[in-house]
C-alpha positions, 0 to 999 in steps of 0.5 A: 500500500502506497503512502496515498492509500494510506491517507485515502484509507485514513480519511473519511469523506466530506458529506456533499451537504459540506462541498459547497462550503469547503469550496467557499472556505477554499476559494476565501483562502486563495484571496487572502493568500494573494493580499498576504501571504500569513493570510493563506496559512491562516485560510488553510487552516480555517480550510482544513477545518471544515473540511474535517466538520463535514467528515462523514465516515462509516460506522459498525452499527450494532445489529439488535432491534432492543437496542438504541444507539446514538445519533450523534457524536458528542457528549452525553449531557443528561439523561433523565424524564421529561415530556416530550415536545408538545407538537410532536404529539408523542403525549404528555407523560414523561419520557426517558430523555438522553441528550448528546451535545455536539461541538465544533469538533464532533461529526455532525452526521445525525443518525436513526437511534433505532431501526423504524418508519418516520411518522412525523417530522415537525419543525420548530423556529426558535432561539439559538442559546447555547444548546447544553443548557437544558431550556435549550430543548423548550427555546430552541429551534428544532426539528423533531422526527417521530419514529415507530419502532418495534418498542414504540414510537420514540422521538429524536430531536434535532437542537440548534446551538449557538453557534449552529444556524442551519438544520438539515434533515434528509429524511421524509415522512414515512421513511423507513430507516435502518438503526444507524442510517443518516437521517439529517446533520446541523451546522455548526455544534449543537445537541441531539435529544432522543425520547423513548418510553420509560422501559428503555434502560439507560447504558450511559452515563452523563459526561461519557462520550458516543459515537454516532451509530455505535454508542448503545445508549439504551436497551429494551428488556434483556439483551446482551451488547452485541458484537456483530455490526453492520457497515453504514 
């Protein structure tokens, strides 16, 4: 193996909703470079950067309906119950609640927590404070999906952050997704909250860091941490 499949092996791809932007980034960085050269390294850089927010690598996805993985890279920043958005019509009992808090340095690719069909996306303007602050889930905008599993309907919150202006969601309204499958992403850091029904078990702990489509965050009655995954 050469030194250049090396590297290709080594990096993951830039997903195509980050093309336009590192493109931008890049263009930015030849002007600067042409005023002054100490610009250039410094575009570089900026440069690099996004590219590497953007990355969208591969995971092993754990293969078992009991299952919930997390869909987000970051750092699990509570875990308890709550009530879910009201418009997400998922009612008004509390819910075991987890949240992954996404900064600038996470991969920001959203993934299906468990494996079901989308019956609702709803998406809510709001404010965009700092989205480790737990009225972040009430104040900010955000973009709920309803997903039906094999254990219930459970819900998975897109929040903005502070820094975070723009959320994508890929998926549609009666989509069927694999546990792990990209569904959407946010720019630029931000938090991800996953609802499910008060049977699920917590397998985390505040403060632990998870890995999009790899993390087991809960589980539904007795299971066994798998050790087969599937490639996504």
């Amino acid at each position: 193996m050469t030194i250049i499949d090396s590297i290709r092996h080594s990096m993951a791809p830039i997903h195509k909703e980050g093309h336009r932007f590192v493109a931008i980034f890049l263009v930015a960085t030849l002007i600067l470079g042409w005023i002054a050269q100490p610009l250039f390294w410094i575009g570089l850089i900026a440069t690099l950067w996004c590219a590497y927010f953007f990355r969208d690598p591969d995971r092993m996805v754990p293969q078992d309906d009991n299952l919930v993985i997390s869909p987000a890279d970051g750092r699990v920043s509570a875990i308890s119950e709550e009530i879910p958005p009201a418009e997400m019509g998922l009612g008004a009992e509390p819910m075991l609640r987890i949240c992954v808090f996404m900064n600038v340095f996470d991969c920001h690719v959203n993934r299906a927590p468990m494996a079901g069909r989308i019956t609702g996306i709803h998406y809510r303007p709001g404010k965009f404070l700092n989205a480790e602050l737990d009225k972040a889930s009430e104040d900010n905008e955000r973009n709920g999906l309803v997903i039906e599993t094999a254990h219930g309907s459970i819900g998975v919150v897109q929040i903005a952050g502070l820094v975070a202006r723009r959320i994508v969601c890929f998926s549609q309204n009666g989509d069927v997704l694999d546990a792990g499958e990209r569904f959407g992403l946010i720019r630029f850091g931000s938090r991800l909250d996953v609802y499910l029904p008060t049977t699920a078990t917590p397998r985390v702990a505040v403060g632990q860091m998870a890995t999009a489509g790899e993390t087991v965050l809960a589980g539904f009655g007795g299971f066994d941490l798998p050790t087969v995954g599937r490639k996504i």
